[in-house]
PASEBA-1860 file (N, C-alpha, C; in nm, 3 decimals):
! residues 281
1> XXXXXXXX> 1.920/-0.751/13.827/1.912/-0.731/13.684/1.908/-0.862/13.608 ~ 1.904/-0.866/13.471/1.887/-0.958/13.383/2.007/-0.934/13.271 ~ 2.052/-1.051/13.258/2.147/-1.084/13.106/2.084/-1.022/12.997 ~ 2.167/-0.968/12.894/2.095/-0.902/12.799/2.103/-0.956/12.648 ~ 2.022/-1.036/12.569/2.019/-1.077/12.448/2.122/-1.060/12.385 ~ 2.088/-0.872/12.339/2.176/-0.854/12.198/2.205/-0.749/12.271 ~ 2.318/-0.726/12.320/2.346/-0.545/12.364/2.411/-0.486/12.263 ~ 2.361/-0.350/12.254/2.460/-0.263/12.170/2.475/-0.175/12.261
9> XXXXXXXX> 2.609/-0.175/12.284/2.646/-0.063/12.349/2.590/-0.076/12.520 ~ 2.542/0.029/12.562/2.474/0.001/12.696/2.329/0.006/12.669 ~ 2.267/-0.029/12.538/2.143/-0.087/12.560/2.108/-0.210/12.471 ~ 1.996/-0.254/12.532/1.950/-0.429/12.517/1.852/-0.421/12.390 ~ 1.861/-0.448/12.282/1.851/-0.398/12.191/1.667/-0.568/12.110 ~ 1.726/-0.648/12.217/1.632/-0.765/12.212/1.604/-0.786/12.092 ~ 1.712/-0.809/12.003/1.705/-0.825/11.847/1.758/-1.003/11.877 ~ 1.717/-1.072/11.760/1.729/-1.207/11.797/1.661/-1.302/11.855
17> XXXXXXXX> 1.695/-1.439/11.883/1.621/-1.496/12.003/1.645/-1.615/12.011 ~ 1.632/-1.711/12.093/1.715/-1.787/12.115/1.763/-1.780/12.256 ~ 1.912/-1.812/12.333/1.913/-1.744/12.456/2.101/-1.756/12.450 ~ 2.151/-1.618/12.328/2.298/-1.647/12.308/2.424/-1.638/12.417 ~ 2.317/-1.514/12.548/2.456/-1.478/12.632/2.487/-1.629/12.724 ~ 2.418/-1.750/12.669/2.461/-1.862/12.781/2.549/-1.903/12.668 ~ 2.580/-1.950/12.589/2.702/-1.980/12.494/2.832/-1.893/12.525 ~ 2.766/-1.757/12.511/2.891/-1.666/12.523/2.984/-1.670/12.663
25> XXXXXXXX> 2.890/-1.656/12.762/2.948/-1.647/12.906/3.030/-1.728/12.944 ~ 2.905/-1.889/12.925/2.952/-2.008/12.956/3.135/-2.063/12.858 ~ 3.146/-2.013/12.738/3.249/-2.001/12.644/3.368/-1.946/12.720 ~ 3.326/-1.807/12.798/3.438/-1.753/12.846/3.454/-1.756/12.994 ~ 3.400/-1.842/13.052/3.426/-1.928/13.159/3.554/-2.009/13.092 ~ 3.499/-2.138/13.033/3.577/-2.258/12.979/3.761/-2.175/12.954 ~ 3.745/-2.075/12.877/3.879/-2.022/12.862/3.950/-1.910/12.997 ~ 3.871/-1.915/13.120/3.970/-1.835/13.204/3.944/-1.737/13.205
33> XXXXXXXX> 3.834/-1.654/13.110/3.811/-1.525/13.138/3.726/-1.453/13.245 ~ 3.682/-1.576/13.316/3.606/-1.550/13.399/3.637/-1.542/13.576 ~ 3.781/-1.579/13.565/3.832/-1.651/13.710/3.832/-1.505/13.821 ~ 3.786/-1.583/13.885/3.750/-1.491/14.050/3.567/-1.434/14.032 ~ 3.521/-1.458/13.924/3.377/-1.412/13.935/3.304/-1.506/13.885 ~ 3.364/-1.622/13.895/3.298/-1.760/13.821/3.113/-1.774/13.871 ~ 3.149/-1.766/14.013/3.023/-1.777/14.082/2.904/-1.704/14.082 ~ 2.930/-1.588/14.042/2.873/-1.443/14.014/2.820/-1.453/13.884
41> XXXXXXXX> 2.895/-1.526/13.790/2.843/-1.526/13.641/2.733/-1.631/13.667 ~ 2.760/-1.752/13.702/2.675/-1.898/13.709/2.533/-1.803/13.794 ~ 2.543/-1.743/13.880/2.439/-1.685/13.929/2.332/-1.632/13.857 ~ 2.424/-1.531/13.768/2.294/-1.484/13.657/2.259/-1.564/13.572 ~ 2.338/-1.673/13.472/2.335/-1.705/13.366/2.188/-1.843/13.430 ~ 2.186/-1.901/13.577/2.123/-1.988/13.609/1.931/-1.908/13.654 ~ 1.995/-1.745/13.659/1.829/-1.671/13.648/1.817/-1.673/13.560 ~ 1.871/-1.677/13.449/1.795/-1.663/13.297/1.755/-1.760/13.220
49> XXXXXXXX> 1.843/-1.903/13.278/1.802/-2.016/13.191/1.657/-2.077/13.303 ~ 1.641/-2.041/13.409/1.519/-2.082/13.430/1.436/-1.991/13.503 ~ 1.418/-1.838/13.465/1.286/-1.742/13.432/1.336/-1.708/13.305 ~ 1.211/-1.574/13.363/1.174/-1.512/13.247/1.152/-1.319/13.316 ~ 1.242/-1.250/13.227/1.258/-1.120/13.307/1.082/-1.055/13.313 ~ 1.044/-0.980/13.392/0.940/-0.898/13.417/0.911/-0.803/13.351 ~ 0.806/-0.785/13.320/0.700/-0.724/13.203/0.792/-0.551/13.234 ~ 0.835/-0.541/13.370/0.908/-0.393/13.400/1.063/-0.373/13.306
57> XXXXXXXX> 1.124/-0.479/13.314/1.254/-0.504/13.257/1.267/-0.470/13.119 ~ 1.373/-0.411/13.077/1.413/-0.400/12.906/1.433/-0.542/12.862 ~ 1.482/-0.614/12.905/1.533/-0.744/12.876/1.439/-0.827/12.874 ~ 1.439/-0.932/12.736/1.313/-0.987/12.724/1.401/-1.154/12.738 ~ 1.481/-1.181/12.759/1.526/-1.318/12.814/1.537/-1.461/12.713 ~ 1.496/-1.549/12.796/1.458/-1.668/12.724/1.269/-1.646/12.743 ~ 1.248/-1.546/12.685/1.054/-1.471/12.649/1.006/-1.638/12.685 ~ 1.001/-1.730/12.626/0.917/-1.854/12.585/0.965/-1.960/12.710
65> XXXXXXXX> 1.019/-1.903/12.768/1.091/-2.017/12.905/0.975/-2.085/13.029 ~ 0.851/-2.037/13.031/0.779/-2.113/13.090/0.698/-2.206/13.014 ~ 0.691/-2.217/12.901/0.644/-2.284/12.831/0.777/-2.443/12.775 ~ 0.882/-2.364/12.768/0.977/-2.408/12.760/1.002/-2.593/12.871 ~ 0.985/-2.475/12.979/1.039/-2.561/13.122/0.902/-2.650/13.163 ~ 0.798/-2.584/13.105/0.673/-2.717/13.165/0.655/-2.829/13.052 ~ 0.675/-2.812/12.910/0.666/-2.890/12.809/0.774/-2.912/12.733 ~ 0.861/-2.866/12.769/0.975/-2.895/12.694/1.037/-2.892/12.556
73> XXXXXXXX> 0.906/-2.755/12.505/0.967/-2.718/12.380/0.885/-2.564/12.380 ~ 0.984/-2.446/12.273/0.901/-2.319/12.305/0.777/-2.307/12.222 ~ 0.685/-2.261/12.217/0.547/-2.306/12.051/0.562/-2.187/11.999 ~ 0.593/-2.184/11.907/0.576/-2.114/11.755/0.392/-2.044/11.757 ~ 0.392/-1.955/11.789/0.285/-1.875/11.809/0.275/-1.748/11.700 ~ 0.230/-1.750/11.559/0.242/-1.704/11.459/0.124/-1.570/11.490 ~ 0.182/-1.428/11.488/0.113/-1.345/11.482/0.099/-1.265/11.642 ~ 0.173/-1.334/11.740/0.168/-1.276/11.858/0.233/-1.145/11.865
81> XXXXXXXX> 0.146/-1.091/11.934/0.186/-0.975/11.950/0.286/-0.966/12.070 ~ 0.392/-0.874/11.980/0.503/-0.858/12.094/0.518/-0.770/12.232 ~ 0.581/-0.852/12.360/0.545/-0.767/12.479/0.657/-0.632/12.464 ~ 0.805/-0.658/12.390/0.887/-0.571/12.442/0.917/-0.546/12.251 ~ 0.999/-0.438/12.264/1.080/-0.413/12.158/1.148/-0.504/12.089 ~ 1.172/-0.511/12.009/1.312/-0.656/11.928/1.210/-0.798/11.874 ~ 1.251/-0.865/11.902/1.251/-1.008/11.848/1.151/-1.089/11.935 ~ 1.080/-1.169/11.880/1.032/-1.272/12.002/1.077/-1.444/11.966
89> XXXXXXXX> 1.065/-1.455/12.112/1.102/-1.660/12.064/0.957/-1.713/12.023 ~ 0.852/-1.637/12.041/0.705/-1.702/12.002/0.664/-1.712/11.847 ~ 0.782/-1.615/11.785/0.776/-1.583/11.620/0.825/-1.726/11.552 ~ 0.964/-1.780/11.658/1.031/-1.864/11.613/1.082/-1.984/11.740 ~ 0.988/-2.044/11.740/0.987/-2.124/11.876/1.043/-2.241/11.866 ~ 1.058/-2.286/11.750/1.160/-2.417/11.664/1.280/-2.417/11.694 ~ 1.318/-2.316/11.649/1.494/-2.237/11.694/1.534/-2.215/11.779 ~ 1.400/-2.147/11.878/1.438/-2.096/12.031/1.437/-2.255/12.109
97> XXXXXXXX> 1.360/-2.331/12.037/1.374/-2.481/12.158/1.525/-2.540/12.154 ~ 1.571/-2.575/11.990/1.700/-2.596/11.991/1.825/-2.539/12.076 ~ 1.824/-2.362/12.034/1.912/-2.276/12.067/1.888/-2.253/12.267 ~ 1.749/-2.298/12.339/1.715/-2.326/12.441/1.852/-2.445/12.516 ~ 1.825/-2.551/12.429/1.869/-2.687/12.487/2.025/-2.703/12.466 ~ 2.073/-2.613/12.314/2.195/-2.611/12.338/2.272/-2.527/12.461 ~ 2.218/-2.425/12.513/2.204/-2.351/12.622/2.223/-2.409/12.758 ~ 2.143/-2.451/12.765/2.126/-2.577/12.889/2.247/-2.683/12.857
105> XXXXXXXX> 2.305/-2.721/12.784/2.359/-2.874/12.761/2.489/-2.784/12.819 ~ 2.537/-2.668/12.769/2.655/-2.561/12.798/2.618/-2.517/12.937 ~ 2.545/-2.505/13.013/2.507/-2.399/13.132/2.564/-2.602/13.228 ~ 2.512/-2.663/13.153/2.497/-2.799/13.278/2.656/-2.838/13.322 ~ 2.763/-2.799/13.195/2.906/-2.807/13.210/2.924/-2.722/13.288 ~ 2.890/-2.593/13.296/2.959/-2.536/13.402/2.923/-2.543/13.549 ~ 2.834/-2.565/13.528/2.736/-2.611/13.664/2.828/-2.733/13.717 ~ 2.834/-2.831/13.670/2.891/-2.933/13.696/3.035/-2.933/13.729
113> XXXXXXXX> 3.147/-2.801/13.665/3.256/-2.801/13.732/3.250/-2.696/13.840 ~ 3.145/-2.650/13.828/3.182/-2.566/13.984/3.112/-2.644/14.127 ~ 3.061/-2.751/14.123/3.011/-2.804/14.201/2.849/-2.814/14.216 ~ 2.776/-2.787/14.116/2.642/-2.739/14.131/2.597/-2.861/14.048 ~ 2.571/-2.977/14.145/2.565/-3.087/14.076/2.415/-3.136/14.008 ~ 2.307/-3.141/14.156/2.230/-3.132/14.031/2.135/-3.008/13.976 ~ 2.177/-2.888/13.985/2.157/-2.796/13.892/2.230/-2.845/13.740 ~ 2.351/-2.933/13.698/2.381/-2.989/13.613/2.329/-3.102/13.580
121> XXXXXXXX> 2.226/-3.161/13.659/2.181/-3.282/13.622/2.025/-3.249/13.489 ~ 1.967/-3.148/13.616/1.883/-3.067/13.561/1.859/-2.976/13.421 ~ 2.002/-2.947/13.405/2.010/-2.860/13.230/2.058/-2.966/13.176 ~ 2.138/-3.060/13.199/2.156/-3.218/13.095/2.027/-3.261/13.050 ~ 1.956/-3.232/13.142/1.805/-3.355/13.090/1.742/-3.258/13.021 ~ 1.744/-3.155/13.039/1.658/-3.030/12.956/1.778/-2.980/12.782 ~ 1.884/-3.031/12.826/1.950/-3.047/12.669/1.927/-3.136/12.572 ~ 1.823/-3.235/12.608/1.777/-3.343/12.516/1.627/-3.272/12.466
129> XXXXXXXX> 1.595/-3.162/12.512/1.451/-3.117/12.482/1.478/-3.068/12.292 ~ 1.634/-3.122/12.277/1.609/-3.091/12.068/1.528/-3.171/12.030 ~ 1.502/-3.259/12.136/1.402/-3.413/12.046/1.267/-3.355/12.041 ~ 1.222/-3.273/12.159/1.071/-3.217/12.203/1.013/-3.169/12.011 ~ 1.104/-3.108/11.938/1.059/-3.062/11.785/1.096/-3.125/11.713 ~ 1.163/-3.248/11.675/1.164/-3.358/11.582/1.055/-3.396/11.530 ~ 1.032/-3.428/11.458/0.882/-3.474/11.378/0.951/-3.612/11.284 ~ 0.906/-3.695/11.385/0.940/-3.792/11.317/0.906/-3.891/11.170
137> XXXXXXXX> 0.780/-3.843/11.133/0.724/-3.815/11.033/0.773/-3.800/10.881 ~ 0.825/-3.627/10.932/0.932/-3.577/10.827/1.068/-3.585/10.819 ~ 1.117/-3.647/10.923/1.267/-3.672/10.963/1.344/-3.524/11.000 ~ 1.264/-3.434/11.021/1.292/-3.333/11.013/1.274/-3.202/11.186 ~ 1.361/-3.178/11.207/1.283/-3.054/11.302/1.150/-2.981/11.286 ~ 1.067/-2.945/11.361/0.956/-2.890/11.267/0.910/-2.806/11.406 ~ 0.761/-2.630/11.410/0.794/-2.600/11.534/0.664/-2.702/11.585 ~ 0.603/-2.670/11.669/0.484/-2.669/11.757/0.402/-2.574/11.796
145> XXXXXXXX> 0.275/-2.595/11.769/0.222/-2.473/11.825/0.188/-2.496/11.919 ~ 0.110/-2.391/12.008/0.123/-2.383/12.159/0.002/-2.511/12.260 ~ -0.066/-2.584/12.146/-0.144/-2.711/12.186/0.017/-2.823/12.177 ~ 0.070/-2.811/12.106/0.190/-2.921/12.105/0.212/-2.953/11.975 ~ 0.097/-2.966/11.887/0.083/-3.017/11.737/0.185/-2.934/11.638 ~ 0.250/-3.017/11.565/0.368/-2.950/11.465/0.258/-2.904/11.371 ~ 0.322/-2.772/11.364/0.249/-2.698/11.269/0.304/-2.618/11.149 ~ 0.273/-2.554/11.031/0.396/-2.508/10.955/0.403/-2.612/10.828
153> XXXXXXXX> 0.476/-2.582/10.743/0.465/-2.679/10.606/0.488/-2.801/10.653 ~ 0.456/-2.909/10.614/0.597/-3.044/10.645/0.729/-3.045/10.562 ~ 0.690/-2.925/10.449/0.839/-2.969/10.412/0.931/-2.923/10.488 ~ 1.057/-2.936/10.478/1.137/-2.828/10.561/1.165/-2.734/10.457 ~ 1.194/-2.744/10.352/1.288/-2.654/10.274/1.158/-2.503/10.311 ~ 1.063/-2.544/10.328/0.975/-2.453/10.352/0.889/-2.455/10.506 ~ 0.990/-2.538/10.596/0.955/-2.441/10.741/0.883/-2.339/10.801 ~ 0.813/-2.295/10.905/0.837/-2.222/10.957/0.870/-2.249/11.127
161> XXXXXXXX> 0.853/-2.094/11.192/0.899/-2.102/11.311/1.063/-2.091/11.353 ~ 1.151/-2.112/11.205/1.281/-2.126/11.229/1.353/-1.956/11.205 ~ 1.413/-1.923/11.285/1.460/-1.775/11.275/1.619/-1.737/11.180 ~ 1.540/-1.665/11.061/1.650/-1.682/10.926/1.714/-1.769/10.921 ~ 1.644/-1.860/10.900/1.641/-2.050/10.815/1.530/-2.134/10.822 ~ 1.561/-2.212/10.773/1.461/-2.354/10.762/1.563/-2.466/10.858 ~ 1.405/-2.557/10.857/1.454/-2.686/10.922/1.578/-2.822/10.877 ~ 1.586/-2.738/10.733/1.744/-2.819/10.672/1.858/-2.728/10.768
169> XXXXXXXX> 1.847/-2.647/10.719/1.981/-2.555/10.788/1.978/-2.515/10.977 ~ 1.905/-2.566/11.036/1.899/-2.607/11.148/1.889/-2.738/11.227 ~ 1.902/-2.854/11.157/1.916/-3.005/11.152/2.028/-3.003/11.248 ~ 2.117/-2.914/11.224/2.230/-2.961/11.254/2.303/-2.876/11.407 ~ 2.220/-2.806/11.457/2.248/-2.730/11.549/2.202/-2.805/11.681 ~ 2.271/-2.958/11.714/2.254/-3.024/11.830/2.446/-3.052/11.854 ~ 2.529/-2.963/11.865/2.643/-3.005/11.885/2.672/-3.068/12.021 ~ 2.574/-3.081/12.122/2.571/-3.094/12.237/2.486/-3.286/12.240
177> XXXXXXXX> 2.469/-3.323/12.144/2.459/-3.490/12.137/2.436/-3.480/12.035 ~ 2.541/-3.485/11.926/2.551/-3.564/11.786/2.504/-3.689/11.740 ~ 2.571/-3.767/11.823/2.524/-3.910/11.824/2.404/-3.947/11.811 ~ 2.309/-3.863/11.910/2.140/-3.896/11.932/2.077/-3.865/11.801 ~ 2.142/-3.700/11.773/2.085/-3.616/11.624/2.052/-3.768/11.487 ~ 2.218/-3.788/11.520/2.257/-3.887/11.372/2.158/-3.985/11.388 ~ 2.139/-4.081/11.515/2.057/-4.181/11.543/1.904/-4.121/11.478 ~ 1.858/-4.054/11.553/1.736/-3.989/11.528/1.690/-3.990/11.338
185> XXXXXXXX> 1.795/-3.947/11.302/1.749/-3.945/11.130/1.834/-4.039/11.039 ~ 1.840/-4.115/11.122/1.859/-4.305/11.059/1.981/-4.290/11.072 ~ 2.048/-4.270/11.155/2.211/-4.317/11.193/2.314/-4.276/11.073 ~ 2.468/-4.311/11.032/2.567/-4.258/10.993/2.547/-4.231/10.849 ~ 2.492/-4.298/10.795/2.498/-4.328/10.615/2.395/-4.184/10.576 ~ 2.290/-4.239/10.670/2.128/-4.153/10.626/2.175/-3.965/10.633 ~ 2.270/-3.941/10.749/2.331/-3.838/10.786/2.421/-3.781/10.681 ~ 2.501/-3.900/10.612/2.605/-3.840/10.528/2.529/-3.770/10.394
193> XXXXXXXX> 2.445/-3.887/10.361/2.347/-3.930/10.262/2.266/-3.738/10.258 ~ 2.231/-3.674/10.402/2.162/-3.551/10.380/2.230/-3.424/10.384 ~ 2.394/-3.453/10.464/2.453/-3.412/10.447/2.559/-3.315/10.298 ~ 2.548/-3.437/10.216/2.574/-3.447/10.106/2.479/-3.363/9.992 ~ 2.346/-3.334/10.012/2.258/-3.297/9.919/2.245/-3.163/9.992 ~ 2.226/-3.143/10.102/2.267/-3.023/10.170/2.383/-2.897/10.144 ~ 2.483/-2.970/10.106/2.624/-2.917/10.064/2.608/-2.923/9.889 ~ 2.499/-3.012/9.844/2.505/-3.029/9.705/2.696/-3.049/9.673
201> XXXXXXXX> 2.756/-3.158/9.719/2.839/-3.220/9.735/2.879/-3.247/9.626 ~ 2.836/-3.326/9.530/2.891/-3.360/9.401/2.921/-3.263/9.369 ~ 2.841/-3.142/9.294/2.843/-3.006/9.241/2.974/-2.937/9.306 ~ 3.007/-2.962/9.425/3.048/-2.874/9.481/3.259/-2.961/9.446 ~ 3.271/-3.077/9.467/3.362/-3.122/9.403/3.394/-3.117/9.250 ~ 3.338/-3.079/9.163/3.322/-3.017/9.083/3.392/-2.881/8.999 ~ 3.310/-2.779/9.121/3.342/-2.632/9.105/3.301/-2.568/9.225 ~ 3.417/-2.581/9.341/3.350/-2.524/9.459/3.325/-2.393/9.463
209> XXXXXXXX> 3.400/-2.251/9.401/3.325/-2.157/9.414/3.199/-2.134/9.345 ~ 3.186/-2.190/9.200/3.082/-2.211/9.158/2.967/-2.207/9.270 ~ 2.995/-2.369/9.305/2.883/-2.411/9.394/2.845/-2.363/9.543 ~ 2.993/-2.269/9.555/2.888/-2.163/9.665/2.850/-2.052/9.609 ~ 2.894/-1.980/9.499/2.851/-1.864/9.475/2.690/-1.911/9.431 ~ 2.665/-1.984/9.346/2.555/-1.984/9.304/2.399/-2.073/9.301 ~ 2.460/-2.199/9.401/2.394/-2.298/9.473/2.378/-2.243/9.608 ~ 2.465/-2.210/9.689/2.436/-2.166/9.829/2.397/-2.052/9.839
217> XXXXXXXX> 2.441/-1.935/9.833/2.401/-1.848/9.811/2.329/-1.726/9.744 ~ 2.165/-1.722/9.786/2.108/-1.675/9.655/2.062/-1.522/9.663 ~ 2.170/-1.466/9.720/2.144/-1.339/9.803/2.142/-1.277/9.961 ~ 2.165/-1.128/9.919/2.311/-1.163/10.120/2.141/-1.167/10.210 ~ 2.025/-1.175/10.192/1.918/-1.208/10.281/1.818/-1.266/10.245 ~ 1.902/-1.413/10.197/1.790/-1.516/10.120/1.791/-1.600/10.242 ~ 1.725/-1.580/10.304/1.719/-1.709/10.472/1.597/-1.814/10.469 ~ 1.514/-1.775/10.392/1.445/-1.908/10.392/1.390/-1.960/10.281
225> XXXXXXXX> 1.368/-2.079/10.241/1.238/-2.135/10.151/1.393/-2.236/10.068 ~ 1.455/-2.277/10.193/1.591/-2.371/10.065/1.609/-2.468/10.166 ~ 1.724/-2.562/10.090/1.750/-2.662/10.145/1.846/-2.673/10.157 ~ 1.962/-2.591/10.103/2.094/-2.559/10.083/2.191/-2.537/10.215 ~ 2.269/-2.538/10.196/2.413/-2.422/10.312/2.406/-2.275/10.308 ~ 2.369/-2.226/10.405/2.381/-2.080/10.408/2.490/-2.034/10.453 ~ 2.611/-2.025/10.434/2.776/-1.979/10.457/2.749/-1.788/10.520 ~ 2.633/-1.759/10.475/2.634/-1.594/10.507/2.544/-1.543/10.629
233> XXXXXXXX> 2.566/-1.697/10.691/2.433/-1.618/10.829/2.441/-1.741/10.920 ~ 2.462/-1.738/11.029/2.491/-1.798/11.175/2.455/-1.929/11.190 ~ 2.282/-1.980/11.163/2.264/-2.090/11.203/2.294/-2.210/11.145 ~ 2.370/-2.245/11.062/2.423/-2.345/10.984/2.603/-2.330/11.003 ~ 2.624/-2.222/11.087/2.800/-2.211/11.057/2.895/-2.346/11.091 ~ 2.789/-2.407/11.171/2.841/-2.535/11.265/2.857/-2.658/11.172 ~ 2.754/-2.643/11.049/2.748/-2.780/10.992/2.815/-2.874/10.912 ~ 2.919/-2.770/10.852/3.016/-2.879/10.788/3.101/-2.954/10.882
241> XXXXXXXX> 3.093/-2.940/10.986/3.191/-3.025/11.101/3.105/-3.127/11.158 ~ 2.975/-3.131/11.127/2.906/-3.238/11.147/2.991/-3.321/11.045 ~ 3.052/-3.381/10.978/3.117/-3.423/10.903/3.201/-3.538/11.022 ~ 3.233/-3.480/11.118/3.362/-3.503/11.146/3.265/-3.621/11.259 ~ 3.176/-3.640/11.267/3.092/-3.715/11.385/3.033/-3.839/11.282 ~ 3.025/-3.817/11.139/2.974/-3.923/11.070/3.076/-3.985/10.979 ~ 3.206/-3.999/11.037/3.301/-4.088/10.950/3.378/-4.056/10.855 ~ 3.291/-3.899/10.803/3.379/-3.896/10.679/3.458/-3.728/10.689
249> XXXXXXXX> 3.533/-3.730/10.763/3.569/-3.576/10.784/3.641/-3.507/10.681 ~ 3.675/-3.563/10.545/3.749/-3.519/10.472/3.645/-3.391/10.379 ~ 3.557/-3.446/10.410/3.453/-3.357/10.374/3.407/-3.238/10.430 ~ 3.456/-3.176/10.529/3.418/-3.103/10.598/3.564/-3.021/10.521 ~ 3.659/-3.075/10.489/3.783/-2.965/10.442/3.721/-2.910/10.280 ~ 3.656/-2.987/10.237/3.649/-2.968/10.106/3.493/-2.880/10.142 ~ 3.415/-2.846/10.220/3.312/-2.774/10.246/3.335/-2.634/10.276 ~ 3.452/-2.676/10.389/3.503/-2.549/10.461/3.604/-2.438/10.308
257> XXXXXXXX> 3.692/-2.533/10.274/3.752/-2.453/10.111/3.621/-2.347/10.019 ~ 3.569/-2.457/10.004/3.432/-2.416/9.932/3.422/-2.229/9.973 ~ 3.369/-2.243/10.118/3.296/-2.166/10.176/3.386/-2.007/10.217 ~ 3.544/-2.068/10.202/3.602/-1.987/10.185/3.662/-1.915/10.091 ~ 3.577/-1.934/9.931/3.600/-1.843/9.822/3.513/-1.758/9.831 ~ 3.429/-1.738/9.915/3.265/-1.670/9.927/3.369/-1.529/10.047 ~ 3.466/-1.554/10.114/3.484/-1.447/10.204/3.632/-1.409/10.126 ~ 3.677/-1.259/10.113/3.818/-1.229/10.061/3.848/-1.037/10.035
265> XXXXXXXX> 3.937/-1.082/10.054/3.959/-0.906/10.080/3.961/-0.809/9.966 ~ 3.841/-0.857/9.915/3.809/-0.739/9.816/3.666/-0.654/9.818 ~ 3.620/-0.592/9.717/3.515/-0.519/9.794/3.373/-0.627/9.850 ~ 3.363/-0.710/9.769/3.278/-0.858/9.743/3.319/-0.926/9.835 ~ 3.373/-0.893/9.967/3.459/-1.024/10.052/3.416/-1.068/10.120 ~ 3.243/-0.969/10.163/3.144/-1.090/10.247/3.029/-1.084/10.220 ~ 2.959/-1.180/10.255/2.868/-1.242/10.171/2.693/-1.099/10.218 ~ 2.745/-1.133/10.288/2.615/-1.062/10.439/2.612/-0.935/10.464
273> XXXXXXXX> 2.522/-0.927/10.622/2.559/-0.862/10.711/2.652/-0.877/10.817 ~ 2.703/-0.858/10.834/2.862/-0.848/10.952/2.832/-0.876/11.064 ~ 2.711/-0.847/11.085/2.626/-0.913/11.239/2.718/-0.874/11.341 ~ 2.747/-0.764/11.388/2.849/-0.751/11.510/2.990/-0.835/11.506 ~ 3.027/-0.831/11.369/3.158/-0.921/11.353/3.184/-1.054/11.295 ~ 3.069/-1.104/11.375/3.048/-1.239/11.325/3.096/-1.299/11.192 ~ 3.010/-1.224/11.112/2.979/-1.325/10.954/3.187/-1.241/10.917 ~ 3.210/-1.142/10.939/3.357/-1.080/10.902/3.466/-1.141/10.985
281> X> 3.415/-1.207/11.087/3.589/-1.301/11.107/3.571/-1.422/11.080
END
């Protein structure tokens, strides 16, 4: 069998994309939940990060993984028609390369403490493939289409290829080499410097619920065409702690405050959809 995307319940529902059950698994390895079937998990989680399930299977996988593994980024293939039910990574191949490599950078740790050395050498070097969609150009992530050529606006605030977001609010989804990210778009200052206009920072010292109610959030399914913090949807949840890698972490408390007048136990207490829990704890 095959790992399953998005399960609900006992079926694979292939909503999404990206490749989340290696975060999840690999997560509950790290904490012990996995002990006595460690080997058994690394088994599947190492078929999925390098195939791709069969045209017979419900499970549509890491879909973009041979494209993935020969070039080292997934291509943004606008208008493809889908093989299975749900979601494809070909809709959003920008996201799926990132959410690919953070995958791998997590699969190579566990690999590496169970002895599977260079099967860990192998997803380390394939966790640097966030660079494969950099566009150095725009300073920006951007996708590729399936010749290699970045394709899609240059701006970011207007992206495509990125799955509910843009290439601002996915900048920041390399938690697996920070350092390289920051380097990549002119090192500590340049980072704080986008950081800052991102969070609309001033504004937000200011009047922080203000500045999330009505700067960040411009509706519970406004996901693209901004440049902003999206506090009500997954792929940016990581980014105010980028803070804490560029010197100035005090900022990440005054982001995180912010972001927590937007959630509260009244009928208004979340912003979203609940996403299986997610956006509600």
């Amino acid at each position: 069998g095959w790992l399953p995307k998005w399960g609900y319940g006992t079926v694979e529902t292939n909503i999404m994309t990206g490749d989340p059950v290696t975060p999840f698994l690999t997560n509950a390895y790290q904490q012990g939940l996995l002990k006595g079937y460690e080997e058994r998990a690394y088994k599947a989680l190492r078929k999925n990060a390098d195939g791709v399930p069969p045209a017979g299977s419900p499970a549509v996988g890491r879909e973009a993984n041979e494209e993935y593994i020969a070039d080292g980024f997934a291509p943004y293939v606008k208008g493809r028609p889908h093989a299975k039910p749900g979601d494809s990574d070909y809709d959003h191949g920008a996201s799926a390369t990132l959410e690919y490599a953070l995958s791998d950078a997590m699969l190579a740790q566990m690999a590496r403490d169970l002895g599977h050395h260079a099967d860990a050498v192998r997803y380390a070097a394939r966790a640097q493939n966030y660079r494969r969609v950099f566009d150095a150009s725009t300073g920006f992530f951007r996708a590729r289409d399936a010749s290699g050529a970045f394709t899609g606006p240059a701006d970011p605030a207007q992206s495509e290829g990125f799955h509910e977001g843009t290439s601002w609010q996915y900048q920041w989804l390399v938690p697996q080499d920070l350092p390289g990210m920051v380097d990549m778009i002119g090192g500590k200052q340049a980072a704080n410097d986008r950081l800052d206009s991102f969070f609309a920072y001033a504004d937000l010292l200011k009047d922080p619920a203000k500045t999330a109610r009505e700067t960040w959030v411009n509706g519970p399914y406004a996901y693209y065409n901004a440049d902003k913090y999206n506090p009500q949807n997954e792929p940016d949840l990581i980014a105010p702690y980028t803070y804490l890698s560029t010197g100035q972490p005090w900022k990440t408390t005054d982001v995180v405050h912010a972001a927590l007048t937007l959630f509260t136990d009244g009928p208004t207490g979340m912003t979203g959809n609940d996403d299986l829990g997610t956006m509600s704890a």
